[in-house]
C-alpha positions in Angstrom: 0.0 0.0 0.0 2.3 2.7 1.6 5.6 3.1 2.4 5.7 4.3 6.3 8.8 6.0 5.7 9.6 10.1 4.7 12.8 11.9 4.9 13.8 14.2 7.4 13.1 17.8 6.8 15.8 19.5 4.1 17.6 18.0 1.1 19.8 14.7 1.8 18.3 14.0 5.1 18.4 10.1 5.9 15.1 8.7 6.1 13.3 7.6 9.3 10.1 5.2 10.4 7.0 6.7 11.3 6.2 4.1 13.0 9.3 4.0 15.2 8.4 7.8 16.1 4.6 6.9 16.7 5.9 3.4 19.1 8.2 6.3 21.1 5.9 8.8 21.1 2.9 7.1 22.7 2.0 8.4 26.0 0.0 10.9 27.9 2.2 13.7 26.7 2.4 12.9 23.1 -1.2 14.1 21.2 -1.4 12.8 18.0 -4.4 13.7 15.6 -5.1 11.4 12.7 -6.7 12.8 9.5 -7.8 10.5 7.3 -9.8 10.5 3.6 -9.8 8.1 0.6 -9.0 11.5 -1.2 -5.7 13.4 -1.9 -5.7 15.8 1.0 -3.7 18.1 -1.1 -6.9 19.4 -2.9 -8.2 20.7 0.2 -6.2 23.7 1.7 -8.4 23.7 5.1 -6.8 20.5 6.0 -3.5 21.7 5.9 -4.5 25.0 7.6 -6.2 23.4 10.6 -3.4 20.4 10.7 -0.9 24.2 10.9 -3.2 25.5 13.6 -2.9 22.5 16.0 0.5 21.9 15.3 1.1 24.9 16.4 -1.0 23.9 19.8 1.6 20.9 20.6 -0.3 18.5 18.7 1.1 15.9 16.0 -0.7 15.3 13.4 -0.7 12.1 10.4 -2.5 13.0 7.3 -4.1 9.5 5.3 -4.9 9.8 2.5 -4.2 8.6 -1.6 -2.0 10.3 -3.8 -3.5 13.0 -6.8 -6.0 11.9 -9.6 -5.0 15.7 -11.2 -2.6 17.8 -11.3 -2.9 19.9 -7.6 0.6 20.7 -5.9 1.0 19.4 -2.7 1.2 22.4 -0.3 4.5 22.6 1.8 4.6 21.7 5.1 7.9 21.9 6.8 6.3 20.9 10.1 7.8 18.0 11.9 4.7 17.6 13.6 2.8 17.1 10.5 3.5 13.8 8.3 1.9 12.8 5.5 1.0 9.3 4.1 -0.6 8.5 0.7 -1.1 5.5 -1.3 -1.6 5.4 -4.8 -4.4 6.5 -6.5 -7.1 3.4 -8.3 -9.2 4.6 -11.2 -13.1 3.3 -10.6 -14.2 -0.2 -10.8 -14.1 -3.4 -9.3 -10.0 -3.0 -8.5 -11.1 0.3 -7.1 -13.7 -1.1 -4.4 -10.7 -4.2 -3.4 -8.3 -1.0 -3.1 -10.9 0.9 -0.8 -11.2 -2.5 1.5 -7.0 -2.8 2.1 -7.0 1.3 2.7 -9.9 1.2 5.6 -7.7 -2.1 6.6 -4.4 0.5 6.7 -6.3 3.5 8.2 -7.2 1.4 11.1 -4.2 -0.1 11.6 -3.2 3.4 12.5 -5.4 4.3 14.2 -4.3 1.2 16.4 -0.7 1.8 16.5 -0.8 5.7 17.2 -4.4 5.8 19.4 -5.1 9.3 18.2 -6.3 11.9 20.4 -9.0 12.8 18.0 -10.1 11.5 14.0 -10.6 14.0 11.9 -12.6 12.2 9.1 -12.9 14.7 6.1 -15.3 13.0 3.0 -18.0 10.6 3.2 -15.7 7.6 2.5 -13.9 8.1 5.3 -17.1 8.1 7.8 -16.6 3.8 8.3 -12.7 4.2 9.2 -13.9 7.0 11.9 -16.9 4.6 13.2 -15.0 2.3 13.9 -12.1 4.0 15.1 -14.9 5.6 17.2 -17.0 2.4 18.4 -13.5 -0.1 18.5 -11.6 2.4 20.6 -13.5 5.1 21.9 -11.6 8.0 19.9 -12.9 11.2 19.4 -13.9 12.3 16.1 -14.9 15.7 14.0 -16.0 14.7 10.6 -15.7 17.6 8.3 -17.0 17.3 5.1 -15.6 19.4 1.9 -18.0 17.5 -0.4 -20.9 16.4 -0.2 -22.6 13.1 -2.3 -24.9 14.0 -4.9 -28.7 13.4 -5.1 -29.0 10.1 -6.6 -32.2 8.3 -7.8 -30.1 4.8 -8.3 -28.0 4.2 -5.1 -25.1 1.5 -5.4 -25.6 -1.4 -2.5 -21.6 0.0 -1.6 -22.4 3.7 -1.7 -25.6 2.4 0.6 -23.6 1.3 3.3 -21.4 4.4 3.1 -24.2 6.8 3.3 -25.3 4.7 6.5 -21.8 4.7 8.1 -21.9 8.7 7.3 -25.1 9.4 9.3 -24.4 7.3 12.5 -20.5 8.6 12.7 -23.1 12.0 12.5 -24.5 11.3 15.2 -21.7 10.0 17.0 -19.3 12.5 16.4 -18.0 15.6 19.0 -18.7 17.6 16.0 -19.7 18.0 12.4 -18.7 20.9 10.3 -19.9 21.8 6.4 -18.3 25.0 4.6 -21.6 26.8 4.4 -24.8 27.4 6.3 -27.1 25.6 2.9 -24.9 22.8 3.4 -25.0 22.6 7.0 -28.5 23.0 6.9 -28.8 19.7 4.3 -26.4 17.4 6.3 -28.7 18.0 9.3 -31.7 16.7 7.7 -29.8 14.1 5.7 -28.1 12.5 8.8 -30.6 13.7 11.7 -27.2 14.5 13.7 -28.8 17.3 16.0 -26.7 20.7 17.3 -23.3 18.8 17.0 -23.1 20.9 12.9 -21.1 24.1 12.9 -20.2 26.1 9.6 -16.7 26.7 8.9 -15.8 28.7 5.6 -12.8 28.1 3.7 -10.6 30.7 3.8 -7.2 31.2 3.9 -4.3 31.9 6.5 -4.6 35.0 8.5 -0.8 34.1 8.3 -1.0 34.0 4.2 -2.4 37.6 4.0 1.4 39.4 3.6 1.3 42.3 1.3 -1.9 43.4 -0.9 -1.6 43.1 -4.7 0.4 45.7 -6.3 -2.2 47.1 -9.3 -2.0 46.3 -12.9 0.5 48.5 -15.0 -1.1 47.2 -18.3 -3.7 50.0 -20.0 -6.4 47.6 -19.6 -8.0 45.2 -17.1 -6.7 41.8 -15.9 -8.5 39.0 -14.9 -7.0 36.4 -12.9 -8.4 32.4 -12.2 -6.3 29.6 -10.5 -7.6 26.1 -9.3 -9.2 23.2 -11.4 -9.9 23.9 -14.7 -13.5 22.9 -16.3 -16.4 24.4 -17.8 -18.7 24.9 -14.7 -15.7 27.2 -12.9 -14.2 28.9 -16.1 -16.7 28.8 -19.1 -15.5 29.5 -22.1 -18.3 32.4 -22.0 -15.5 34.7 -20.6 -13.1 34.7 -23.7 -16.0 35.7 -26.0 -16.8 38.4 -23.3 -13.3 39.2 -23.6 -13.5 39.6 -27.4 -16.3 42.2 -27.3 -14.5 44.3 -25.3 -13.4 47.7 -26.5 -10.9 48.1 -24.0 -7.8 45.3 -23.9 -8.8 42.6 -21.3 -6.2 39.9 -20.3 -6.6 36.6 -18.5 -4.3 35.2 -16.4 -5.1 31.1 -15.4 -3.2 29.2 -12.9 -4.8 25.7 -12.5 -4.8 21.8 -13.6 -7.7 19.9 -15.3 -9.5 17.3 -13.4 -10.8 13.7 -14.5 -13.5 14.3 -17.0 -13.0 17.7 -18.2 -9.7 16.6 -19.6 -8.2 18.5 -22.8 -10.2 21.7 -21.6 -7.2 23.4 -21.6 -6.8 22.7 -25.0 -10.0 24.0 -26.1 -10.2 27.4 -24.3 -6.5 27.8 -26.0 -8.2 27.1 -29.7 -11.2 29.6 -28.8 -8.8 32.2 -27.7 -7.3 31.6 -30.9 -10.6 31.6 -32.7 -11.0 34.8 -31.6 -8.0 36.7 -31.9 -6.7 37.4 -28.7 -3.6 36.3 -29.0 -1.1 36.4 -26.2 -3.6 37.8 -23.9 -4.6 34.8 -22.3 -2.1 33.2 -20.1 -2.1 29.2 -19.0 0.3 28.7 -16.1 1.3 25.3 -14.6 0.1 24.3 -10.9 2.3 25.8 -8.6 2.6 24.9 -4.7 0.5 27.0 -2.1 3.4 29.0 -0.9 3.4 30.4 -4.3 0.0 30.2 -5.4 -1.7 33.4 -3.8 1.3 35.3 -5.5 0.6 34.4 -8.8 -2.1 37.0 -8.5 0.2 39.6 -8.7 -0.5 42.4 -11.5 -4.0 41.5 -11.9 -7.4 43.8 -11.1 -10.5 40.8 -11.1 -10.5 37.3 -9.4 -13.1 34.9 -11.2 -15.7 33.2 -9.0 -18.0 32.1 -11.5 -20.2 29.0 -10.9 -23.1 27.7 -13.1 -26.6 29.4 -12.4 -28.2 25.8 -12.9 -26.7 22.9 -11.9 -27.1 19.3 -10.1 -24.0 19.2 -8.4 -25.2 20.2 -4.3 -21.3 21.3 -4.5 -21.5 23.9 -7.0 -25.2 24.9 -6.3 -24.5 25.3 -2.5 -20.6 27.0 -2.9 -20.7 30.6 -1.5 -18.5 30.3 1.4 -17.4 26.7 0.8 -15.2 28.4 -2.6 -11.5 29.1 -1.5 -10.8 30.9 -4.4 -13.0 34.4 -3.5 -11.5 34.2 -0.1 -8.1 33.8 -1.4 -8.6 36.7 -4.0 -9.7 38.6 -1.5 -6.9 38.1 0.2 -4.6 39.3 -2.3 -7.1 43.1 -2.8 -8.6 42.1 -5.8 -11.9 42.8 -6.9 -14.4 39.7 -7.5 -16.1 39.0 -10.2 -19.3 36.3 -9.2 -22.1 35.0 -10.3 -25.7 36.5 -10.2 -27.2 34.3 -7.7 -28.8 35.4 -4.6 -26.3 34.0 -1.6 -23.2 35.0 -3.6 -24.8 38.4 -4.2 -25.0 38.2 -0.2 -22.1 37.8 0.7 -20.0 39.6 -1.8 -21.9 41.8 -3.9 -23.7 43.3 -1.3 -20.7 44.6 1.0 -18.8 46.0 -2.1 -16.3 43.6 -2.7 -17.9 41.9 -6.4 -19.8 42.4 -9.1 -21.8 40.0 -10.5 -23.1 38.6 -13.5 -24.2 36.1 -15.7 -21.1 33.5 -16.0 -23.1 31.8 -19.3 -23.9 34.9 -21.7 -20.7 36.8 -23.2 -23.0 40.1 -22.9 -23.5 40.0 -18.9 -19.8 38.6 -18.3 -18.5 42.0 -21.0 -21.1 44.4 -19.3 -19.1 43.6 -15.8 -15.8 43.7 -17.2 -17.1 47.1 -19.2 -18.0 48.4 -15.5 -15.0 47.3 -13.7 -12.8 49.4 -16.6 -14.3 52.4 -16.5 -14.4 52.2 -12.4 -10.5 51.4 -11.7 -10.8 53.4 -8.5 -13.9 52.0 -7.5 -12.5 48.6 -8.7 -9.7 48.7 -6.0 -11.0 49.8 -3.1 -13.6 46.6 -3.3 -10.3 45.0 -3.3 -8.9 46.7 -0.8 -12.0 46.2 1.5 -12.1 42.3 1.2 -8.8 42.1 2.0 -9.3 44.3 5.2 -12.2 41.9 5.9 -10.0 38.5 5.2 -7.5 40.2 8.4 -10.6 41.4 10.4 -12.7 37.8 10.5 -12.6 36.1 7.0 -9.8 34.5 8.0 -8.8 30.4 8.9 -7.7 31.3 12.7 -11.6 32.9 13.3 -13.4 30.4 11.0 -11.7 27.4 13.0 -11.9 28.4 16.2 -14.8 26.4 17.7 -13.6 23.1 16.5 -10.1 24.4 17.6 -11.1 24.7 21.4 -13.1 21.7 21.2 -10.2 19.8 20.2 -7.3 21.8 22.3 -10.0 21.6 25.6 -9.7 17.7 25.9 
């Protein structure tokens, strides 16, 4: 499965046993918290946050998980109280369901060896490693979930007994916590877990916000995207808004493509050349978090567009759950989102976006039309996000109930 050995911290360092550490470091005061996920924890930059926050608190922490599907850089973690194990990722099918089986056999085999403080369970496949951690042993668990299954009309007999594992670890848990109130509000009635649900939103560092964005020096406007790449999160609707512009408008894209919407990359390249703007759109590679946020450096507008109609509960139910307008934020720019009524809420509203219509060219050119004619205007919503990131949008405030719920025991 996976290799239970890593290298010490810094180029040429000799490796060294997890295990070993974990069989010295049992006792009273050693507190070890064990995150687990049949997912690449990588993809989800609240893990590593929280994982920094407790760290920070005297607590050692072991991430479970498998390695990337997609192209996500693992985010740096120089910690040498966090450790990481992954095994390799298993594409779906039958192979995939006898992978799942040895990984729950691995996770609780860890959970043996290293008798965690707490579980922190973080997707709906991990709920029957945390039960059982839970009912076997007694350990504490949070269950945080990032995603959330879909409504499905046809329900595998496998995906049955996972959706009954995730409502009784729901009700057995310390504590559950969703990335938005909507979703919060669906768990409880899906899994009848009481008070135990808090919302945490997914935003970055308090630590990550350094310097604001220095302003574009290019006679136009500059848009900026970065994460998974697909036609729900960056429709090709935005280079033909682009195109009707009368003012130059550049794009700057930071990101990987993720199973299913593969060659979209290729695509939006061939419409940008369709359309004659030339150099003006800009594909970078994925790049690790520590260099991420800084990639947004010379631009004016973050895209947060998601679809006005979809069946994904993810993208439907996503203001607040989305790291990306937080992270914009975080940087001063402006936001650009979509026209629906809770991301109108929460950024619209207070003055930090505009909104529009992420499918029709006209509603995505009218905003880009405003946002170029109001530079001045334009920053300041930047300026006031990011204000608001330091103030309370921030990881440290988000995370602090399920912080002191953790640190208290």
């Amino acid at each position: 499965m996976a290799r239970s050995v890593l290298r010490r911290p810094g180029r040429g360092g000799r490796p060294w046993s997890i295990a070993d550490r974990m069989c010295r470091g049992r006792g009273a005061a050693v507190r070890w918290i064990l995150y687990v996920q049949y997912t690449d924890p990588s993809a989800y930059p609240p893990l590593h946050h929280s994982a920094r926050l407790l760290s920070d608190a005297g607590y050692r922490v072991l991430f479970l998980g498998t390695r990337r599907a997609h192209g996500a850089v693992p985010p740096s973690l120089p910690d040498s109280r966090i450790r990481v194990l992954q095994v390799p990722y298993c594409p779906p099918g039958w192979r995939q369901k006898v992978h799942y089986g040895a990984f729950v056999l691995w996770a609780l085999a860890w959970g043996v060896r290293c008798r965690p403080r707490w579980v922190y369970a973080s997707d709906p496949l991990a709920s029957p490693i945390a039960l059982l951690l839970r009912l076997l042993l007694g350990l504490r668990v949070v269950y945080h979930e990032h995603d959330s299954p879909g409504e499905r009309r046809r329900v595998s007999p496998f995906m049955r007994i996972i959706a009954r594992a995730r409502s009784t670890l729901a009700q057995r848990a310390e504590l559950c916590v969703l990335p938005n109130q909507q979703r919060a509000a669906r768990f409880t009635t899906e899994t009848r877990c009481g008070p135990r649900v808090i919302t945490v939103w997914n935003c970055p560092l308090r630590s990550e916000v350094d310097v604001a964005t220095a302003p574009a020096t290019r006679p136009g406007l500059v848009l900026y995207y970065h994460g998974n790449i697909s036609p729900d999160l960056l429709p090709v609707a935005v280079l033909e808004a682009m195109a009707k512009s009368v003012r130059p408008v550049w794009l700057r894209v930071v990101g990987y493509e993720t199973p299913g919407h593969e060659g979209y990359v290729m695509r939006l390249r061939h419409e940008a050349d369709r359309l004659e703007l030339g150099d003006r759109v800009e594909f970078l590679p994925p790049r690790p978090r520590s260099e991420l946020l800084g990639s947004a450096e010379g631009c004016d507008v973050g895209l947060a567009l998601v679809p006005m109609r979809s069946e994904d509960v993810n993208l439907r139910m996503l203001a607040g759950a989305s790291n990306k307008a937080f992270e914009y934020l975080a940087r001063g720019l402006a936001l650009l989102v979509s026209d629906l009524p809770d991301w109108r809420r929460m950024y619209v509203d207070p003055g930090y976006a505009v909104a529009c219509n992420p499918g029709d060219p006209e509603s995505i050119a009218a905003a880009l039309r405003w946002f170029a004619d109001n530079r001045e205007t334009m920053q300041r919503m930047g300026g006031s996000g990011r204000r608001r990131i330091v103030a309370e949008w921030n990881y440290e405030t988000q995370f602090r109930p399920v912080f002191e719920e953790i640190t208290r025991t």
